[in-house]
C-alpha positions as a printed Julia matrix, in Angstrom:
56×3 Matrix{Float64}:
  3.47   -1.26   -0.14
  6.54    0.06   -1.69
  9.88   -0.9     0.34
 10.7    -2.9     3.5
 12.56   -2.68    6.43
 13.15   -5.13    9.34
 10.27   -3.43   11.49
  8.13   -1.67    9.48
  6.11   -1.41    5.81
  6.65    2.06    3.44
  2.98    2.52    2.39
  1.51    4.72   -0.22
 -1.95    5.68   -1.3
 -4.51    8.23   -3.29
 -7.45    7.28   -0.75
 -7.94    9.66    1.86
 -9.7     7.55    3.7
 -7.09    5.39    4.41
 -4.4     8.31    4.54
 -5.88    8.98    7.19
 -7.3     5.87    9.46
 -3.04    4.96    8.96
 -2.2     8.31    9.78
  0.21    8.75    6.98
  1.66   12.3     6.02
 -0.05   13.8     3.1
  2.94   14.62    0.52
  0.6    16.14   -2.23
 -2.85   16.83   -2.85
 -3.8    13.17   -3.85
 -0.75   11.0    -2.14
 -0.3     9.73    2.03
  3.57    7.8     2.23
  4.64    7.06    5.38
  5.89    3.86    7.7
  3.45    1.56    9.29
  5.13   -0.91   12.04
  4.46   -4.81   10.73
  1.77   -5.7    13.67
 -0.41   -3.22   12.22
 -0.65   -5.23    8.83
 -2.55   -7.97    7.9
 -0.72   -8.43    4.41
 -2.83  -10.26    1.74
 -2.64  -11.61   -2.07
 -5.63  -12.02   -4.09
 -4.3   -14.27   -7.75
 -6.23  -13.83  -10.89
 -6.22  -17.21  -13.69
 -5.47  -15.19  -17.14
 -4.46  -16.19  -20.68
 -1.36  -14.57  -21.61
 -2.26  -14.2   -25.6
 -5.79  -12.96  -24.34
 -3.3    -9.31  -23.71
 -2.25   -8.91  -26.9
């Protein structure tokens, strides 16, 4: 998801698969961008524990 707007979602992906099953306009070989209205997404957040000093 990449911007916002009061009705819908800016999407992007590399996955044809889901290009496609959202019906997104293919804008180069590899990318789909398009709008997807809000009732269509179920938006979800997956957290990960990590150590900070464990990136360095």
């Amino acid at each position: 998801m990449l911007k916002e707007n009061e009705n819908e979602y800016q999407v992007a992906t590399g996955n044809l698969l889901l290009g496609t099953n959202l019906i997104l306009p293919r804008i180069d070989r590899e990318t789909w961008l398009g709008w997807v209205p809000k009732n269509q997404v179920i938006l979800f957040e997956k957290k990960y524990n990590f150590n900070p000093e464990d990136l360095v």
